[in-house]
C-alpha positions, 0 to 999 in steps of 0.5 A, a space after each residue: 521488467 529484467 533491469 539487467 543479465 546479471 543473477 546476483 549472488 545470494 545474499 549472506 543472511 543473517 538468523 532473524 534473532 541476530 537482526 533481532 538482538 540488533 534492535 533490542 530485542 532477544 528471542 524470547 520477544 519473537 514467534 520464529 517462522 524458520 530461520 529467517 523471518 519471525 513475528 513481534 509479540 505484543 508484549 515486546 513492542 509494549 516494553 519500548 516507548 517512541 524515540 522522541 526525535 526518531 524521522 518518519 520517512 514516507 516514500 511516494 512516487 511520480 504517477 506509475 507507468 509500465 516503464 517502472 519506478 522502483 518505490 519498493 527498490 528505493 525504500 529499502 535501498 535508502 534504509 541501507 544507504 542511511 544504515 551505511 552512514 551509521 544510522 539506526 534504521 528500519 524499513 516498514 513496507 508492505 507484504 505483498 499480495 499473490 493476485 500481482 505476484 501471480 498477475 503483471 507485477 511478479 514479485 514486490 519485495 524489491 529489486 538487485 541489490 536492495 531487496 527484503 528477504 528471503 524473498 519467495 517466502 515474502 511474496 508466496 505465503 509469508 506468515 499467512 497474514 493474508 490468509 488469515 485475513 480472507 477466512 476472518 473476512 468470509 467468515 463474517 460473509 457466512 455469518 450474515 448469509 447464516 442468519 437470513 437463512 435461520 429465520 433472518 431475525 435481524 430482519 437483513 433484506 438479501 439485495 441490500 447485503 454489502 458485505 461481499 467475500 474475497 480471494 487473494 488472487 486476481 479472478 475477474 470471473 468472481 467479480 460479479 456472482 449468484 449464491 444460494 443456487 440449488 434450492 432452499 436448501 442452499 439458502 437465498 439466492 442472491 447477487 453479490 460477488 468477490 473483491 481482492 484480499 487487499 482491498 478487504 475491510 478487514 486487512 484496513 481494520 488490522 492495519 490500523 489496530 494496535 491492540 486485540 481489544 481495538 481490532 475486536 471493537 473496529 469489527 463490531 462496527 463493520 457495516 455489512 448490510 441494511 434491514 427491509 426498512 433500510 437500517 444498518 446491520 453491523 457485524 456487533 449485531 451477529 455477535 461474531 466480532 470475537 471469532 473473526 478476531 480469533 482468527 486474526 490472532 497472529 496476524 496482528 503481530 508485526 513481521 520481522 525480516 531483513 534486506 540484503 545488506 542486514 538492516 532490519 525490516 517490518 513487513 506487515 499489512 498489505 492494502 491497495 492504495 488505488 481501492 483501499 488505504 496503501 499503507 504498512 500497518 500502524 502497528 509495523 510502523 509504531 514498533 520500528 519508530 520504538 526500536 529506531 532513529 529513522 524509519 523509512 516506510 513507502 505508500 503505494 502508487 503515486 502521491 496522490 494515492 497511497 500518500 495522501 491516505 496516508 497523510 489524510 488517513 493512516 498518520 492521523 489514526 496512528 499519531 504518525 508525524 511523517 518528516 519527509 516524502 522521498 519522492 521516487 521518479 525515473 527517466 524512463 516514467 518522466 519521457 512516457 508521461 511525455 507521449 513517448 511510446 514504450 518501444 522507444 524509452 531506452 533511446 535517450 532523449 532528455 528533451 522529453 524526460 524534460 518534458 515529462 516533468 510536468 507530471 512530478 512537479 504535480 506530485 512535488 507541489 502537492 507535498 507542499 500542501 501538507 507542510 513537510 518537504 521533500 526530495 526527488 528520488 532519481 532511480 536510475 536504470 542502465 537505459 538511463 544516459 548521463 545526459 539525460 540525468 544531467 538534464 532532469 536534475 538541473 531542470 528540477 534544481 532551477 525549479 527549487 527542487 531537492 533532487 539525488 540520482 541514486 542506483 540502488 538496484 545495482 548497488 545497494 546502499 552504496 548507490 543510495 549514499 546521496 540521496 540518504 546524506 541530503 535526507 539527513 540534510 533536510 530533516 536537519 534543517 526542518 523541526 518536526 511537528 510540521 505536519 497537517 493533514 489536508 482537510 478537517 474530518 467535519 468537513 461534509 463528504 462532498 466538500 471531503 472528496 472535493 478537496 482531494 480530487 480538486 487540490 490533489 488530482 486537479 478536477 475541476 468537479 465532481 459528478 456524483 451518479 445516481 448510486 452515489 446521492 443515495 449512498 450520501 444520504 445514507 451516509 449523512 442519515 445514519 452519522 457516518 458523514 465525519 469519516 474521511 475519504 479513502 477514494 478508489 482511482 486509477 493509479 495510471 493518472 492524476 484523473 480517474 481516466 487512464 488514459 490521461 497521462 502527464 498532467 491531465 487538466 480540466 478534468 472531470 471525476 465521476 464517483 460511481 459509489 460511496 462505500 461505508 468502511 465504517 469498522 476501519 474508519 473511512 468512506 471509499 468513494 469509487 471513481 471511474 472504472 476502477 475495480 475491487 478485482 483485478 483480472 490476469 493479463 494476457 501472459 501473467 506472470 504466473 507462467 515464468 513461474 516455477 520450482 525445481 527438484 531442489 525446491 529452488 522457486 524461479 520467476 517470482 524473485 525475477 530479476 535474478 533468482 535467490 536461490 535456498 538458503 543456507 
């Protein structure tokens, strides 16, 4: 959504081995991409140690709406607004898939003033991460298809294969397929279809791997189908845990880019937080807490998705203490989860942005459950009123919450300043080591899945459809019952009903499917309609998409094209 006329100026980047140096690290530490983007090697990160007293800070939002929230935008405008103050600050975000780019979203590296760059290259291509992680991922689908051709000697039955393929790109019309057509030749046909890349095993085992060793031995124990006599089939039974890590050699690294005003950003790993774990990898976020005092890293969608796995999930594998959650709201989300149509949101209204709040003190108590506190990010939009900021934040602070209106989008760092000095503020003011999860991981699955979609949606029960029991009893039959759960939902609501905005209550959560992420180390429960595939809207972003002559790329950057650089 174009946020205002006004094409800002590119920006004055700096060589990625100056962000480097600044940071500690020299030339010999990166793997160059060009002039502005490189990658950490391993033996770089392992000659630092955590700092001991450097703050973990989570980004999360209210629930998302078309009306836009700006997480990313706050993310990195925060990072710059605490660099202005004199900290030592990286940002560690997520890299951006070419399915939204392409799809609704357009690009996802920020916005105005507070962006990563150089953008296009960020969201079209980047180092090829993505694309490494689709060939490791269908590598392993040809693998099993190979061997129930070539005599099936693990005994795989063709209709309990769950190991399906993936795109990068959002292709309804793969969601669902027929391969091994064409004779015997082609192999056995059978049923099966494509997921998106960010929703892939795979991109969850590297974002949760530090080393090649742990990627290569979470791959071994990918679960990929069952037997004619129903017996788990997983990757280690092909052999093939050590060319699909070949293929994910560079990918593992850590990516080294920089925001507008220069502060330093680890770009690395991209999965969904409605169908996969939401998070930047363990790996990106490690290294920034070795290289700096306060590291702002974003979940996706709202707090219920991809913050919760991230302090359910993520924090615990990779030995995170996140300090504080920044929580990003905007008047525009709060008066559409109020009822009011999207045609009239930049008529100013304070009473239903008012009213609107009952969705983000959701989100804001459910933080409370996890013992760390947070603070509400008011993104401000040049639709917003005076009157209609005055009016959520003194509504918000008689309530008790920690709130700063920030207009970061127009002025970067600048229009973070509040919100970074009252950050710093509560950080001081709360020890760290306060942290806890939400449940044990030996709780049983249902009990697991209950008190995410019972203490942090608010369902009232859990409707397990018939696919769902008999994935339980696999799950429990074969020891996969002390994973924790990675819930696939809607991001447009608190319940697995779009539909239902605001504060849904006396809801229902109906779990389609358990699947077994077993080499990443979670189960997904599907919900509702939820998909592994998106499909394209009606007028995808990819028709505002274009290139020049000069190789100047319009449409993915908007608002307000960069043009080369220089």
């Amino acid at each position: 959504m174009t946020r205002h006329s006004d094409r800002p100026a590119a920006p004055a980047l700096k060589p990625i081995i100056e962000i480097a140096a600044s940071v500690g690290l020299s030339e010999d530490d990166l793997e160059t991409y060009g002039r502005y983007k490189a990658k950490v090697r391993l033996e770089a990160i392992r000659r630092f140690q955590r700092r001991p007293d450097a703050s973990l800070i989570l980004v999360s939002a209210m629930t998302p709406t078309p009306a836009g929230e700006g997480k990313t935008t706050v993310s990195i405008g925060l990072a710059q607004a605490l660099a202005r103050l004199g900290k030592a600050t990286i940002a560690a975000l997520r890299e951006p898939s070419m399915g939204p780019v392409f799809g609704m979203k357009g690009g996802a590296t920020g916005g105005g003033l507070s962006r990563v760059h150089p953008v296009d290259d960020i969201n079209l291509h980047f180092t090829n991460d993505f694309h490494a992680v689709e060939s490791a991922h269908n590598l392993l689908s040809t693998i099993v298809d190979n061997s129930v051709y070539h005599d099936n000697p693990l005994n795989i039955d063709p209709r309990k294969i769950t190991w399906r393929r993936v795109l990068d790109m959002n292709d309804r019309f793969l969601r669902d397929i027929v391969i091994g057509l064409g004779g015997s030749i082609n192999g056995v046909p059978r049923e099966t279809g494509f997921d998106i890349v960010p929703s892939s095993e795979i991109m969850a085992i590297l974002c949760l791997s530090r080393t090649y060793a742990e990627l290569k031995e979470k791959i071994r124990r990918v679960l990929v189908g069952f037997t004619h006599d129903n017996r788990p089939v997983m990757a280690g039974d092909l052999k093939v845990e050590g060319a699909v890590t070949a293929l994910l050699k560079y990918a593992l690294l850590p990516n080294l880019v920089q925001t507008t005003e220069n502060v330093p950003a680890i770009i690395h790993g991209g999965p969904f937080a409605n169908i996969a774990q939401g998070t930047s990898s363990i790996m990106g976020t490690d290294l920034a807490l070795r290289l700096a005092d306060y590291v702002v890293t974003e979940a996706g969608f709202g707090f219920d998705l991809g913050a919760e796995k991230f302090f359910d999930i993520v924090a615990p594998y990779g030995n995170l203490d996140p300090r504080i959650v920044v929580l990003v709201a905007t008047v525009r989300a709060l008066k559409y989860h109020a009822g009011v149509a999207r045609e009239d949101l930049d008529r100013s209204n304070p009473r239903a942005a008012v009213l609107g709040m009952a969705n983000l003190r959701k989100h804001y108590q459910n933080i409370d459950k996890f013992r760390i506190p947070c603070i509400v990010a008011l993104n401000r939009f040049p639709s917003d009123t005076d009157e209609e900021v005055r009016a959520v934040v003194k509504a918000a602070e008689n309530e008790g919450m920690n709130i700063a209106p920030c207009d970061i989008f127009r002025l970067g760092g600048e229009g973070g300043l509040e919100l970074a000095e009252k950050t710093i503020s509560i950080l001081q003011q709360n020890a760290p080591g306060c942290f806890r999860p939400l449940y044990g991981w030996d709780l049983p699955v249902e009990d697991k899945i209950f008190k995410v979609a019972g203490e942090i949606y608010g369902a009232v029960s859990i409707d397990y459809q018939p696919l769902a029991r008999r994935n339980l009893d696999l799950i429990n039959r074969y020891g996969f019952d002390k994973l924790p759960v990675c819930i696939a939902k809607t991001q447009q609501s608190l319940s697995d009903n779009p539909s239902l905005l605001g504060l849904p209550r006396d809801f229902i959560v109906t779990v389609r499917e358990i699947k077994i992420a077993s080499g990443a180390g979670f189960l997904i429960p599907i919900t509702g309609e939820i998909l592994r595939m998106p499909g394209l809207s009606k007028m995808p972003a990819a028709y505002n998409i274009d290139i020049d002559d000069e190789g100047v790329i319009t449409g993915v950057s908007s608002p307000g094209e960069i043009g080369p650089l220089t």
